[in-house]
BALOBA-1460 file (C-alpha; in Angstrom, 3 decimals):
// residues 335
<rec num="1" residu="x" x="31.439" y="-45.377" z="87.997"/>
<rec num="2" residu="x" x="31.834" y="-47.096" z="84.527"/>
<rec num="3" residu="x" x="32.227" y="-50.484" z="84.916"/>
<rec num="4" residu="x" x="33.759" y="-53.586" z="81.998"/>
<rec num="5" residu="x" x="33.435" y="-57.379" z="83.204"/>
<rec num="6" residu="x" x="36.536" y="-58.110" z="85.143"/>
<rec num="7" residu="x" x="37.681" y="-61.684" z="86.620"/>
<rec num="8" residu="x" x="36.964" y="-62.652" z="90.349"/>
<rec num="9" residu="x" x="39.972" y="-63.792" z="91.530"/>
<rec num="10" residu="x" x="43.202" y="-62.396" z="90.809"/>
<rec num="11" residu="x" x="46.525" y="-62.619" z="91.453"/>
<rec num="12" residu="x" x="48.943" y="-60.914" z="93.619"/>
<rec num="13" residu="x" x="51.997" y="-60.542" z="95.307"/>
<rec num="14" residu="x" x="52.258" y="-60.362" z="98.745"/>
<rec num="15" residu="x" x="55.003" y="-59.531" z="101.552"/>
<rec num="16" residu="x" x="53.626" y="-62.166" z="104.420"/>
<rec num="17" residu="x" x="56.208" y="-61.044" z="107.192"/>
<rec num="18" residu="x" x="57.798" y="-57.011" z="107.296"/>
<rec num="19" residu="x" x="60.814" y="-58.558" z="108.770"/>
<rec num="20" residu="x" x="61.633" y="-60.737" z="105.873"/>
<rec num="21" residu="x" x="62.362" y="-59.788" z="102.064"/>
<rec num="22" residu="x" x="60.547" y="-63.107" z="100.834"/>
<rec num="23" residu="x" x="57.067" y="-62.358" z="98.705"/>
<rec num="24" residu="x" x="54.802" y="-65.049" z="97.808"/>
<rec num="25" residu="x" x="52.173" y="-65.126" z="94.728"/>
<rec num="26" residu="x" x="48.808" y="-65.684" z="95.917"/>
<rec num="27" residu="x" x="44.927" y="-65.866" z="94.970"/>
<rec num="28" residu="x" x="42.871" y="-62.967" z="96.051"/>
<rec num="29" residu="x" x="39.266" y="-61.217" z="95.185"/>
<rec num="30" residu="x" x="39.810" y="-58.164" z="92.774"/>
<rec num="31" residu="x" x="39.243" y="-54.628" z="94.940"/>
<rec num="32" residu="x" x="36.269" y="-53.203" z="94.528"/>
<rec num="33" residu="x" x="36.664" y="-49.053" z="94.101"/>
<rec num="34" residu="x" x="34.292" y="-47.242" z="97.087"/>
<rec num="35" residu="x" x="31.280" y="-45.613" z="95.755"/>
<rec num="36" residu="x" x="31.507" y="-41.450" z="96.062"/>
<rec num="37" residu="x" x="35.177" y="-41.438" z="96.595"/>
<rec num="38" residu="x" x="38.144" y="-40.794" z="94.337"/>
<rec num="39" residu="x" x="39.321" y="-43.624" z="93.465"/>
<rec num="40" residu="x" x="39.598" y="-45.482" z="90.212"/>
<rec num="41" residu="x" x="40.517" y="-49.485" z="89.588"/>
<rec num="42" residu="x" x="43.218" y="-50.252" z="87.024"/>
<rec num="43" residu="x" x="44.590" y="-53.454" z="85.366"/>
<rec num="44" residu="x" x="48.178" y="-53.419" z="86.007"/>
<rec num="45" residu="x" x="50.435" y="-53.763" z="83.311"/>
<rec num="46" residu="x" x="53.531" y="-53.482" z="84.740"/>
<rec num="47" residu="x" x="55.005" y="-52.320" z="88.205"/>
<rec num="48" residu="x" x="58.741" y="-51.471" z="89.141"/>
<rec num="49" residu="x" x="60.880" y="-52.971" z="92.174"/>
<rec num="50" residu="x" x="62.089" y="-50.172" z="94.477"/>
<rec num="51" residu="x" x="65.763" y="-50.565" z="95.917"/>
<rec num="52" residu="x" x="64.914" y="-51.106" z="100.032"/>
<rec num="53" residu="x" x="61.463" y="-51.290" z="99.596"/>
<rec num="54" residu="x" x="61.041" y="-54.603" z="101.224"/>
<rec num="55" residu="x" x="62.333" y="-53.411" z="104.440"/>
<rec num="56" residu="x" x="59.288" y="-50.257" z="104.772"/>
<rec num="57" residu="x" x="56.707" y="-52.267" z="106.254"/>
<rec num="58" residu="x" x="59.526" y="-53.392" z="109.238"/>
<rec num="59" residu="x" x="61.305" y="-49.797" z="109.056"/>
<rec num="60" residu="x" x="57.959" y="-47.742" z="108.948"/>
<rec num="61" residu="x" x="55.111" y="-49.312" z="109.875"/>
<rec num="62" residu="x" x="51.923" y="-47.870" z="108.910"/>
<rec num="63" residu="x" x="49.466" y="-46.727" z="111.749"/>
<rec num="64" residu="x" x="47.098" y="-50.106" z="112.631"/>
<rec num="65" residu="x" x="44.239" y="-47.683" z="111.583"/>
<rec num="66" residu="x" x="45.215" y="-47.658" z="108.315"/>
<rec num="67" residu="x" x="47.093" y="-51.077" z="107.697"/>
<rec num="68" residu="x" x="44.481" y="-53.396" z="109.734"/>
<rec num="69" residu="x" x="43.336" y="-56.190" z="107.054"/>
<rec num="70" residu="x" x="45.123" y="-55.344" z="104.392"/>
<rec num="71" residu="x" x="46.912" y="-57.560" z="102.244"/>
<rec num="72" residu="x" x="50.510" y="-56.193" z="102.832"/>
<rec num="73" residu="x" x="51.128" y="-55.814" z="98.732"/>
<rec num="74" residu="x" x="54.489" y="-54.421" z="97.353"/>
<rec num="75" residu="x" x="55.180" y="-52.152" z="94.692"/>
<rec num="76" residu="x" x="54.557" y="-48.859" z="94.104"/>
<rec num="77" residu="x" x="55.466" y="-47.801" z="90.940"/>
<rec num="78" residu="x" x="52.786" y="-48.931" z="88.109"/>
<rec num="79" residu="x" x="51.229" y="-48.366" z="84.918"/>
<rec num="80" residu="x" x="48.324" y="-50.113" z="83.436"/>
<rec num="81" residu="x" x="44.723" y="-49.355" z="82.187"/>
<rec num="82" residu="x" x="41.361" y="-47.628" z="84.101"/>
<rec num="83" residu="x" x="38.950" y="-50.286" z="84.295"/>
<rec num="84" residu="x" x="36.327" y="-48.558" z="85.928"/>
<rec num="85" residu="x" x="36.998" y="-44.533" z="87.018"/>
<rec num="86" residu="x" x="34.283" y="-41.778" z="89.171"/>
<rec num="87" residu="x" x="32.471" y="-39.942" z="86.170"/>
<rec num="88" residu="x" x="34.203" y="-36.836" z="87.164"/>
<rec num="89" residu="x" x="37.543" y="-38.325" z="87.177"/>
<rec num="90" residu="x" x="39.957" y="-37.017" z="83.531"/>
<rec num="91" residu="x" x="41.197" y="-40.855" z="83.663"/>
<rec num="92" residu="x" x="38.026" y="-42.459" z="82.330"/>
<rec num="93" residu="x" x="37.821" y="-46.415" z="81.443"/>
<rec num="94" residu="x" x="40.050" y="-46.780" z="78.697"/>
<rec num="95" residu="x" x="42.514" y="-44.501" z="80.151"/>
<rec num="96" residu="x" x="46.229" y="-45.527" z="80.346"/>
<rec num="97" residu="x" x="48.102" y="-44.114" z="83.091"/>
<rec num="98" residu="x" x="50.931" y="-44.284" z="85.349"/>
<rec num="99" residu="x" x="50.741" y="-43.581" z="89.452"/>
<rec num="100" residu="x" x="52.993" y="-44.292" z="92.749"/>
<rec num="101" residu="x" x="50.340" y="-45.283" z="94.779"/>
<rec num="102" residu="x" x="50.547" y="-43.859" z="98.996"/>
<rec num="103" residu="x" x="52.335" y="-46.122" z="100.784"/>
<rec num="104" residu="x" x="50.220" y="-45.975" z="103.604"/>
<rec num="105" residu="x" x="47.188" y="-47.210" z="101.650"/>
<rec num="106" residu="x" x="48.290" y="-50.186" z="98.971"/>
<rec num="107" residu="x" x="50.847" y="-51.385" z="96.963"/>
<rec num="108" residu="x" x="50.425" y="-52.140" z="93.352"/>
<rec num="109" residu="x" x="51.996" y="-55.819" z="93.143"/>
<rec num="110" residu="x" x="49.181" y="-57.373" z="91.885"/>
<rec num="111" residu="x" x="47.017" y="-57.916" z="88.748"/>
<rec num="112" residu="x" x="44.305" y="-55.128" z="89.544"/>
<rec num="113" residu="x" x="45.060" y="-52.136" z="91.865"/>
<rec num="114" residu="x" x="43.035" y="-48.874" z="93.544"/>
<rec num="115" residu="x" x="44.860" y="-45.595" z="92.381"/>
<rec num="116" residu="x" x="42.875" y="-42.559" z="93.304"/>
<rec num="117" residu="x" x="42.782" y="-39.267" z="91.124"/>
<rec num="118" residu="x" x="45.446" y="-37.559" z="92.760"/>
<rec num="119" residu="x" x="47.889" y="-40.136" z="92.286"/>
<rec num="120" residu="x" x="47.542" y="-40.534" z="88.410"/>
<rec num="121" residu="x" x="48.705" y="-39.145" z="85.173"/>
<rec num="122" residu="x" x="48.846" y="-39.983" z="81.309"/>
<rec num="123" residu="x" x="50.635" y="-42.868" z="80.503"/>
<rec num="124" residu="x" x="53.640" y="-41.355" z="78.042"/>
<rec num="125" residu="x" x="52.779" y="-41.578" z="74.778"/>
<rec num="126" residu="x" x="56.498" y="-42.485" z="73.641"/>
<rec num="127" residu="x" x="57.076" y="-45.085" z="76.603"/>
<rec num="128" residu="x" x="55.607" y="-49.065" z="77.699"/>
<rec num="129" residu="x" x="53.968" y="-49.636" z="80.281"/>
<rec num="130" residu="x" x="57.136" y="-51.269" z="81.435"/>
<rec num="131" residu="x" x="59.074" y="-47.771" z="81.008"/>
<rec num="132" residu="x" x="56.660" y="-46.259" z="82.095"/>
<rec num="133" residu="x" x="56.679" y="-48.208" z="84.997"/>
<rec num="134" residu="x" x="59.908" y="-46.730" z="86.250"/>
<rec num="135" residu="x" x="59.003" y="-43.050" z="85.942"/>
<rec num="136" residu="x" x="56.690" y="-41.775" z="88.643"/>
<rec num="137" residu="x" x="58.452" y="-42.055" z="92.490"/>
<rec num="138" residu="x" x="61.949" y="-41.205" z="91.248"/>
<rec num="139" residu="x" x="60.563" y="-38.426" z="88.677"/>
<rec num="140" residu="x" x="58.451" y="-37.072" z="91.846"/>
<rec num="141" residu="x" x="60.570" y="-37.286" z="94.527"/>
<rec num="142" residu="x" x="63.483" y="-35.271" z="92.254"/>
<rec num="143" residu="x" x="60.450" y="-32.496" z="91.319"/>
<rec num="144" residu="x" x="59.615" y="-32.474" z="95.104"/>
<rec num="145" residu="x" x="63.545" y="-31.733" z="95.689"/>
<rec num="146" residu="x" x="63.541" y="-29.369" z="92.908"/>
<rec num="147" residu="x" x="61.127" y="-27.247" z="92.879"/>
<rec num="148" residu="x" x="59.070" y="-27.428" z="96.188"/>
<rec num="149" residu="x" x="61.958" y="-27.327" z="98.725"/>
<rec num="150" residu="x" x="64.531" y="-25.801" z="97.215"/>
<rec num="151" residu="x" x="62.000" y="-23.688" z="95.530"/>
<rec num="152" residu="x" x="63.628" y="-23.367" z="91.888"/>
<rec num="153" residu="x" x="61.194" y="-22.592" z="89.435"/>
<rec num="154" residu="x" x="60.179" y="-25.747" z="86.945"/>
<rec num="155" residu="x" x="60.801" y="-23.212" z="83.702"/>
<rec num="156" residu="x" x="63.110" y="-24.899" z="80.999"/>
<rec num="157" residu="x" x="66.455" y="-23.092" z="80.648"/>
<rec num="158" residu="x" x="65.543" y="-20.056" z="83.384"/>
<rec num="159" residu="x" x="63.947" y="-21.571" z="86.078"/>
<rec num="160" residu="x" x="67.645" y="-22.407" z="88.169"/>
<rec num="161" residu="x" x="69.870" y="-20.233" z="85.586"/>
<rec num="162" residu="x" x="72.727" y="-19.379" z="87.698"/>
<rec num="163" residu="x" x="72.434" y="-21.566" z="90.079"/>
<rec num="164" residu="x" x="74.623" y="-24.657" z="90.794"/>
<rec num="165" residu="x" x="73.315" y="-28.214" z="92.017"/>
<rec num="166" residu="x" x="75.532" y="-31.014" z="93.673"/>
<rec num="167" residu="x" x="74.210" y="-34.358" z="93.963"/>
<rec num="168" residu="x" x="75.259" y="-37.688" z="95.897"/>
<rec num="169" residu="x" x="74.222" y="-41.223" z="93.788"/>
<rec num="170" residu="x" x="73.812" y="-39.440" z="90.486"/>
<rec num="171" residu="x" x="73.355" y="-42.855" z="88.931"/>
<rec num="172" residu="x" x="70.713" y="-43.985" z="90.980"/>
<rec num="173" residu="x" x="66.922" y="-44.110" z="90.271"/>
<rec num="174" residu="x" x="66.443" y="-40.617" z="92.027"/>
<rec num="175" residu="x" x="69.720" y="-39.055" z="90.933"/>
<rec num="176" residu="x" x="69.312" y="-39.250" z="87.565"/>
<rec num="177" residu="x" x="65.875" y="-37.557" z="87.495"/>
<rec num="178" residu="x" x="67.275" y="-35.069" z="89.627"/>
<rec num="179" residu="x" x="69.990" y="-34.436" z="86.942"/>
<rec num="180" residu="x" x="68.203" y="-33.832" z="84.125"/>
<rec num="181" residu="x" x="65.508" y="-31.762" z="85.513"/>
<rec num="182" residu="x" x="68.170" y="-29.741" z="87.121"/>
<rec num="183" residu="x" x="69.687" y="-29.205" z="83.767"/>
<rec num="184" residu="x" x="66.454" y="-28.693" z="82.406"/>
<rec num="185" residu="x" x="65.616" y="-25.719" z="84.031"/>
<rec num="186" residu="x" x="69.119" y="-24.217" z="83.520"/>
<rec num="187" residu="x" x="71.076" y="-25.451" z="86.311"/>
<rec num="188" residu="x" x="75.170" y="-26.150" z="86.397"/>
<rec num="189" residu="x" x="74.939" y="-29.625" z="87.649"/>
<rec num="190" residu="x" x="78.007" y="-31.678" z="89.520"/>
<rec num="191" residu="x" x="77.074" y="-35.657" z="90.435"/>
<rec num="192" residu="x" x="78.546" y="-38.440" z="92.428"/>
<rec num="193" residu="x" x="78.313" y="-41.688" z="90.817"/>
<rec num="194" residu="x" x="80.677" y="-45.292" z="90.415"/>
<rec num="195" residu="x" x="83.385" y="-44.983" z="88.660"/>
<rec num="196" residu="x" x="81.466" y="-46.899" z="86.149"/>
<rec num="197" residu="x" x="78.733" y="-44.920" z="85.947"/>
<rec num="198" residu="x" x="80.425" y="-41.502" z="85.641"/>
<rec num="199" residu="x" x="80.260" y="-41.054" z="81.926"/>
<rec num="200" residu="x" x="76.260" y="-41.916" z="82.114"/>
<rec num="201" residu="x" x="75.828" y="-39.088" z="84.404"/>
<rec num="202" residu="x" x="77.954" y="-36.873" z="81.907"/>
<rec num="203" residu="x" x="75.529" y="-37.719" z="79.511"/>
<rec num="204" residu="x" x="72.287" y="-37.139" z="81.511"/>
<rec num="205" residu="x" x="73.695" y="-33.303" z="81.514"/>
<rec num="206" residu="x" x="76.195" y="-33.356" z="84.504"/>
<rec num="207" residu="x" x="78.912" y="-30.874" z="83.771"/>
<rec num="208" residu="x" x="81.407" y="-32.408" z="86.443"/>
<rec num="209" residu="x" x="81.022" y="-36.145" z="87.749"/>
<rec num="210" residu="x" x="83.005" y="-37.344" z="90.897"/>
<rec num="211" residu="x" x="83.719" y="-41.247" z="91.496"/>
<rec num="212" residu="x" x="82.556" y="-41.204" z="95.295"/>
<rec num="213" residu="x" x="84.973" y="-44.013" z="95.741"/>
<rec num="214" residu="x" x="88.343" y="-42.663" z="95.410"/>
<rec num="215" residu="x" x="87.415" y="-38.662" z="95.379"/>
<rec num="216" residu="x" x="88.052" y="-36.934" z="98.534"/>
<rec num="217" residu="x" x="85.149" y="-33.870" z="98.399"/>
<rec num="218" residu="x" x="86.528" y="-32.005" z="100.902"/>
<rec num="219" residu="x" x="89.740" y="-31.379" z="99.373"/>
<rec num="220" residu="x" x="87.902" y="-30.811" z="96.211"/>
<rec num="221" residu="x" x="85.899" y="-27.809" z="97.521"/>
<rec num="222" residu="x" x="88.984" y="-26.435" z="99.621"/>
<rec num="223" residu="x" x="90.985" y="-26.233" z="96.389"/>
<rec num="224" residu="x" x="88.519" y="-24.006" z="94.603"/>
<rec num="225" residu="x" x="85.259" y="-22.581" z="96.566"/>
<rec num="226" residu="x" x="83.353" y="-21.772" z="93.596"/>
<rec num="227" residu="x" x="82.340" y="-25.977" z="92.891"/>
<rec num="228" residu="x" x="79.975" y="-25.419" z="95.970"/>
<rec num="229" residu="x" x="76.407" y="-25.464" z="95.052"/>
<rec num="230" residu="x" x="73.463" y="-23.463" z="96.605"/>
<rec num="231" residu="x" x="71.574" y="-26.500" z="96.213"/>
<rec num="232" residu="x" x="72.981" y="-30.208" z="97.680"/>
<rec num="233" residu="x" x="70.804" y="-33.013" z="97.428"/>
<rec num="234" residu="x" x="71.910" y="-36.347" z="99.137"/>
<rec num="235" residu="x" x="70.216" y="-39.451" z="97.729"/>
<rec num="236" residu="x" x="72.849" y="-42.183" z="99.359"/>
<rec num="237" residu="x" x="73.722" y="-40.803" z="102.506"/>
<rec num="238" residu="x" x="76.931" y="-39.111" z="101.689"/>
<rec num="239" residu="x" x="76.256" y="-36.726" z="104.541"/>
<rec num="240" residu="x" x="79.474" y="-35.670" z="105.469"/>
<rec num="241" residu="x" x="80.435" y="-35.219" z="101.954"/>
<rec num="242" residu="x" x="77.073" y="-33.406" z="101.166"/>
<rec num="243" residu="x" x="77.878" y="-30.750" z="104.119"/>
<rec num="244" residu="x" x="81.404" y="-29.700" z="102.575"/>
<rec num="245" residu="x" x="79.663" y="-28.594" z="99.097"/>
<rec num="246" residu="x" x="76.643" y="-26.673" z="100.282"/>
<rec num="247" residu="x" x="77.073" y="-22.595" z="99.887"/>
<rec num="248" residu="x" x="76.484" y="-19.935" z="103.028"/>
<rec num="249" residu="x" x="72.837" y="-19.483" z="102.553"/>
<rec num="250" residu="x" x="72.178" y="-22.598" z="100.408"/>
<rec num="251" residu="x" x="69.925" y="-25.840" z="101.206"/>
<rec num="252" residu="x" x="71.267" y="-29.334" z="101.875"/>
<rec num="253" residu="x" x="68.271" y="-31.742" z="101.475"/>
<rec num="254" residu="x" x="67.970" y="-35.708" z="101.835"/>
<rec num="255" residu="x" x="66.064" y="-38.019" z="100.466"/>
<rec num="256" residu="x" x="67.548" y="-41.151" z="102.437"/>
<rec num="257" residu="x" x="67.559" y="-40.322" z="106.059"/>
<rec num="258" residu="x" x="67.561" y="-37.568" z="108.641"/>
<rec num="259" residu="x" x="71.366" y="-36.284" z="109.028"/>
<rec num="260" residu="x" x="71.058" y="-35.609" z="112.800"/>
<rec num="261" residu="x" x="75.287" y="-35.561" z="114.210"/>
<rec num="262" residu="x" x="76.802" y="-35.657" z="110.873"/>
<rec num="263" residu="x" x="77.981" y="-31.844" z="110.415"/>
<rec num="264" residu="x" x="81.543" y="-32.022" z="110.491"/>
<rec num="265" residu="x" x="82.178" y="-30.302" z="113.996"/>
<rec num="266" residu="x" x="85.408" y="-28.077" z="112.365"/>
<rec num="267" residu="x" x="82.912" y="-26.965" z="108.920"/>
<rec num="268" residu="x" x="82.838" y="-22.772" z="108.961"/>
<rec num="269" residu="x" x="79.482" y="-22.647" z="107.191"/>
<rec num="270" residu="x" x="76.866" y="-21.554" z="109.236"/>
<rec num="271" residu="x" x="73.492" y="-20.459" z="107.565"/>
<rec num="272" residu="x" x="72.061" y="-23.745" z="105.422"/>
<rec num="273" residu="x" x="68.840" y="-24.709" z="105.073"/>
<rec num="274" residu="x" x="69.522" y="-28.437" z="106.284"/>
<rec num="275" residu="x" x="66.119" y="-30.858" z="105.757"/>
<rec num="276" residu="x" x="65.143" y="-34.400" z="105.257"/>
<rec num="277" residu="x" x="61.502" y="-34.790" z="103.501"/>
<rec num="278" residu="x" x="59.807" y="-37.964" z="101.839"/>
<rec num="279" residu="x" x="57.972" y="-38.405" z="98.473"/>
<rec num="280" residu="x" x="53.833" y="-37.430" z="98.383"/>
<rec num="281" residu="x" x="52.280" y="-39.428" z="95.435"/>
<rec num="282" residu="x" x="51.472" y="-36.446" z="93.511"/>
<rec num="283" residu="x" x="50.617" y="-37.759" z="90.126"/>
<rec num="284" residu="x" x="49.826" y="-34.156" z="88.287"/>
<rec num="285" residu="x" x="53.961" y="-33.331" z="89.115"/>
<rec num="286" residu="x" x="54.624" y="-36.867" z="87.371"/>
<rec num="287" residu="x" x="51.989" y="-36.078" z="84.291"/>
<rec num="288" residu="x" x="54.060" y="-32.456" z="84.310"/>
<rec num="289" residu="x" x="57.760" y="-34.562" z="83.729"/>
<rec num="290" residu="x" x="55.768" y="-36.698" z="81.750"/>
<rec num="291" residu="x" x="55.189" y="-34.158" z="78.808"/>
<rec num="292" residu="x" x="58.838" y="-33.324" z="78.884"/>
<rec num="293" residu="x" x="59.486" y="-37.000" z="78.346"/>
<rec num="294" residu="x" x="56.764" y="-37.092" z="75.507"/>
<rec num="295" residu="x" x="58.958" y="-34.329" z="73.444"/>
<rec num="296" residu="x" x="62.176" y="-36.186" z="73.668"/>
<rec num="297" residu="x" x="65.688" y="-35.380" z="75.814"/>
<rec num="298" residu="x" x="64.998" y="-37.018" z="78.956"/>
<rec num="299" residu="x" x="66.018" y="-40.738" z="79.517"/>
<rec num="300" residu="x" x="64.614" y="-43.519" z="81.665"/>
<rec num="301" residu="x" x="66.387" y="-46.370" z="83.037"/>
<rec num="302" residu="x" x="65.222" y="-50.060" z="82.610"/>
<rec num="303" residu="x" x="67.472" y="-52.412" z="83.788"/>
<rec num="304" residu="x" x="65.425" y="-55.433" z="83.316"/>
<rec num="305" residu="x" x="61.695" y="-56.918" z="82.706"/>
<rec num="306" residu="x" x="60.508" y="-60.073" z="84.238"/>
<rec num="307" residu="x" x="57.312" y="-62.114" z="83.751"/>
<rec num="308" residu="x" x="54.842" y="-62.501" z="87.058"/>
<rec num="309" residu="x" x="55.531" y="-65.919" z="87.429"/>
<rec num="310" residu="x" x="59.321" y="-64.837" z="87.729"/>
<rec num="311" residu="x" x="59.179" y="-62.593" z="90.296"/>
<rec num="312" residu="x" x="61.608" y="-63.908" z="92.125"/>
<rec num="313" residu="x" x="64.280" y="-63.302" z="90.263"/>
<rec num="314" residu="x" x="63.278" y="-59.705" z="89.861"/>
<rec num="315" residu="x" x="63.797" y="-59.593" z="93.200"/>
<rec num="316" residu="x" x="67.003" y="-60.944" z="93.520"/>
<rec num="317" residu="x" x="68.253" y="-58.846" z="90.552"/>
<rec num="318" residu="x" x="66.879" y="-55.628" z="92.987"/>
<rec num="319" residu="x" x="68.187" y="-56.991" z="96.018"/>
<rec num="320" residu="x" x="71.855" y="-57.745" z="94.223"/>
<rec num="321" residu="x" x="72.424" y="-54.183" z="93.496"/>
<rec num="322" residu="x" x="73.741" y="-54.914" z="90.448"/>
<rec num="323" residu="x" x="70.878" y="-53.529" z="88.563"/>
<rec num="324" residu="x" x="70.825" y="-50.150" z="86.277"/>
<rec num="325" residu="x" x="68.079" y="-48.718" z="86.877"/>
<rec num="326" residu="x" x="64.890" y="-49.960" z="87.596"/>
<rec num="327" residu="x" x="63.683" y="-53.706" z="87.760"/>
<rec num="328" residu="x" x="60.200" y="-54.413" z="86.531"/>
<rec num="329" residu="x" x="57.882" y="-56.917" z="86.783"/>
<rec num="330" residu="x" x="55.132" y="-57.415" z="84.085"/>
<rec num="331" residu="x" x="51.565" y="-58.230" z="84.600"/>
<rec num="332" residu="x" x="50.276" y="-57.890" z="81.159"/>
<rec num="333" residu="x" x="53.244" y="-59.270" z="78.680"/>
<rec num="334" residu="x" x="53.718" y="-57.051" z="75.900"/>
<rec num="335" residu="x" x="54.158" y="-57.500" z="72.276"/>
C-alpha cells in the first residue's frame, strides 16, 4: 500500500439508533485499510442522501457477523480521492473516483472511507465530486435492470431496438437513469412521473409520459394494446399499474419491494417474467455509464449541496420529499 500523512481523528456521521432517522456528527479514528486485501482508503469529498435510507438498518438489518462494532455510518453514494490503494489496484493514490459502497460493510458519511476495488470507478472527468456524488447506486441499479435481468444488450442505438420499456417514478433518482439508458440503447420508452415532472422525463428521452396521479393505466392499455412494453420496471410501487402494461412473454421487475398478492386477480396475461432484485455495488458497470456521461447527452440530477456542519438540513430537505434529485452533503468544499 502507498501511504500520504493523514489526520488521526476524523469526523463522521453516524445513525446511533436504526429505529430513528436522527444522525449525529461525531469524533472517530480514521480506518485503517487491511493489509493483503482489496481495499483502498479515500478522502471523501462529497456523499449523496438516499430517499429511505435511514430506515435500512431497522428494515434490513445486517447479519451480527458482519455489523458487530461497527460504527453504524450512512451514506452510500461518494466520491473523493485514494489516499492510500493495494499496488495492484488501477485506483492508485491520487486517484479520483466515485463508488456505492456494500451496505452490509460501511457507509461513506464520514471524512475518510474503505471502498474496495470492486466498488470503484473514475471519477467523471466533466462532473464534481458533488455530481458525481449522485451517479453510482441509481446509474447501477438502472444497468442492473437493464441489462442483467432483462438482459438487453448495453449497445448504443441497437442494443433494445424494437423493444418498448414502461417505467413507474420516471422522475425519481432510479427512473431517470433508467430512461436514458433505455433510450440509449434504442429503446421506445413510456414513464410515470408528477404532473410536474412530466416534461423533464420528455426531455430525458421518454416518448410518452403519464401523470400517475390522475391517469388511469388500465384504461390506457385497454384502449390500444400496442403501449404495452416487454420490459416494466417499477421503481415506486405502482404494482398494480405495472402488471396492466407488461406484454405476454415480457418481464415486470421491481426495484422497491417484492409484489407478492398484487396481480390483479381478473388480468388475462399469463407468461411474465415477474422479479424483485436489489442493487450489487458493482463499480466497473458505474465506470461503464460513466464514459457515456464523459461524452455528453446524459443528465444528472442535483437538487441541492450542503456543508458537513449542515447536515441536518440535508436531511430534512431528503426526508421532505420535496427534493429533485439527489441531496448531497460535502466533505471537502469546493471552489
Amino acid at each position: 500500500m502507498s501511504s500520504t500523512t493523514i489526520p488521526t481523528p476524523m469526523k463522521t456521521l453516524i445513525q446511533p439508533n436504526p429505529a430513528s432517522k436522527s444522525i449525529i456528527l461525531a469524533i472517530v479514528p480514521v480506518p485503517v485499510p487491511k493489509t493483503n486485501s482489496a481495499e483502498h482508503l479515500v478522502r471523501v469529498h462529497a456523499v449523496a442522501l438516499t430517499n429511505g435510507e435511514l430506515l435500512w438498518l431497522k428494515n434490513f438489518p445486517a447479519p451480527p457477523s458482519l455489523s458487530q462494532g461497527k460504527e453504524p455510518v450512512p451514506c452510500y453514494d461518494m466520491s473523493g480521492v485514494v489516499i492510500k490503494a493495494p499496488s495492484d489496484s488501477p485506483f492508485q493514490p491520487g486517484s479520483e473516483v466515485f463508488a456505492r459502497t456494500n451496505y452490509y460493510r460501511t457507509g461513506s458519511g464520514r471524512e475518510y472511507t474503505i471502498c474496495e476495488t470492486s466498488e470503484l470507478a473514475f471519477k467523471l472527468k466533466r462532473l464534481s465530486f458533488a455530481q458525481a456524488a449522485t451517479v453510482p447506486m441509481s446509474v447501477e441499479t438502472a444497468y442492473q435492470a437493464l441489462f442483467v435481468h432483462a438482459q438487453l444488450v448495453p449497445v448504443a442505438g441497437a442494443g433494445a431496438k424494437g423493444k418498448r420499456v414502461f417505467i413507474t417514478a420516471g422522475s425519481g433518482a432510479v427512473g431517470m437513469w433508467i430512461i436514458q439508458l433505455a433510450k440509449w440503447a434504442g429503446a421506445e420508452v413510456v414513464a410515470t412521473a408528477s404532473k410536474e415532472r412530466l416534461e423533464f422525463v420528455k426531455s430525458l428521452g421518454a416518448s410518452e409520459a403519464l401523470d400517475y396521479r390522475n391517469s388511469d393505466v388500465r384504461k390506457w392499455i385497454e384502449s390500444d394494446e400496442g403501449r404495452k412494453a416487454e420490459v416494466v420496471i417499477d421503481c415506486i410501487g405502482q404494482f398494480t399499474d405495472a402488471w396492466w402494461v407488461v406484454k405476454e412473454g415480457g418481464i415486470l421487475i421491481s426495484i422497491f419491494q417484492p409484489r407478492e398478492g398484487t396481480r390483479p386477480a381478473e388480468l388475462q396475461t399469463k407468461n411474465v417474467k415477474d422479479l424483485f432484485f436489489i442493487q450489487e455495488p458493482i463499480g466497473e458497470q458505474a465506470g461503464k455509464v460513466g464514459k457515456l456521461i464523459d461524452e455528453g447527452g446524459f443528465v444528472t440530477a442535483v437538487d441541492s449541496v450542503w456543508p458537513l456542519e449542515n447536515f441536518g438540513g440535508a436531511v430534512e430537505r431528503m426526508e421532505s420529499g420535496k427534493a429533485r434529485g439527489k441531496v448531497v452533503i460535502e466533505f471537502v468544499p469546493q471552489d
